[in-house]
C-alpha positions in Angstrom: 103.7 125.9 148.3 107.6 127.0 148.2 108.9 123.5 146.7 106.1 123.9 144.0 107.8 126.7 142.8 111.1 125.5 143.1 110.3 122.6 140.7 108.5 124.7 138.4 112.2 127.2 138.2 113.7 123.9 138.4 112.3 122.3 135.6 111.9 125.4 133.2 115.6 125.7 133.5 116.2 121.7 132.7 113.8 122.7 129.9 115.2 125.2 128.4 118.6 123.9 128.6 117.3 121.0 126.4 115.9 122.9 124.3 119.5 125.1 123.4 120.9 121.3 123.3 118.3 120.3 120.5 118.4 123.2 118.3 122.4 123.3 118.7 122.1 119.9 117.4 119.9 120.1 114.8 122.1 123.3 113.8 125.1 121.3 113.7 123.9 118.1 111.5 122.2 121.0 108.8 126.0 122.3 108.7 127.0 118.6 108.4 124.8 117.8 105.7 125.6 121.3 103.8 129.1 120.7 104.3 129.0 117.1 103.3 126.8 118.4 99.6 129.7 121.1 98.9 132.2 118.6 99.1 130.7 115.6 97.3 128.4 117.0 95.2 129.4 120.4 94.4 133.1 119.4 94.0 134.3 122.4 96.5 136.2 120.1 99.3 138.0 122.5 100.6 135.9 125.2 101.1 133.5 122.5 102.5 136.2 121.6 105.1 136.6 125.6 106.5 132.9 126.0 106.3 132.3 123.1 108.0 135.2 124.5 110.7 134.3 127.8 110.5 130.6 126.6 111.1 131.2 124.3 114.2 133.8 126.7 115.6 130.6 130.1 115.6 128.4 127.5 116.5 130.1 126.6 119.6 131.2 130.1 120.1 127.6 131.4 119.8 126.0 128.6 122.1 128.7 129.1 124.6 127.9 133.2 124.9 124.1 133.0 124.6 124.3 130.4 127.0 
């Protein structure tokens, strides 16, 4: 009964580490796409470029300390 529950802690842990791996990149390619409209369509490259910096940078940052 004790390796039942160390699968279960194991696999919740595998699971939830996907799942921070999944929203960071879904997170990540909404700044993309954001970043990508500022700077072709709205004509704003380089405040496109330090948002899209800035963005990947507190991304990272935030993802590293929730972690």
């Amino acid at each position: 009964m004790a390796e039942v529950q160390d699968d279960y802690r194991a696999h919740m842990e595998t699971y939830t580490s996907f799942n921070k791996l999944v929203l960071f990149t879904i997170l990540w390619i909404v700044l993309l796409l954001v970043c990508m409209a500022l700077g072709l369509v709205g004509s704003l490259p380089v405040f496109s470029l330090l948002l899209g910096i800035g963005g990947t940078v507190a991304l990272l940052v935030a993802f590293a300390v929730l972690g």
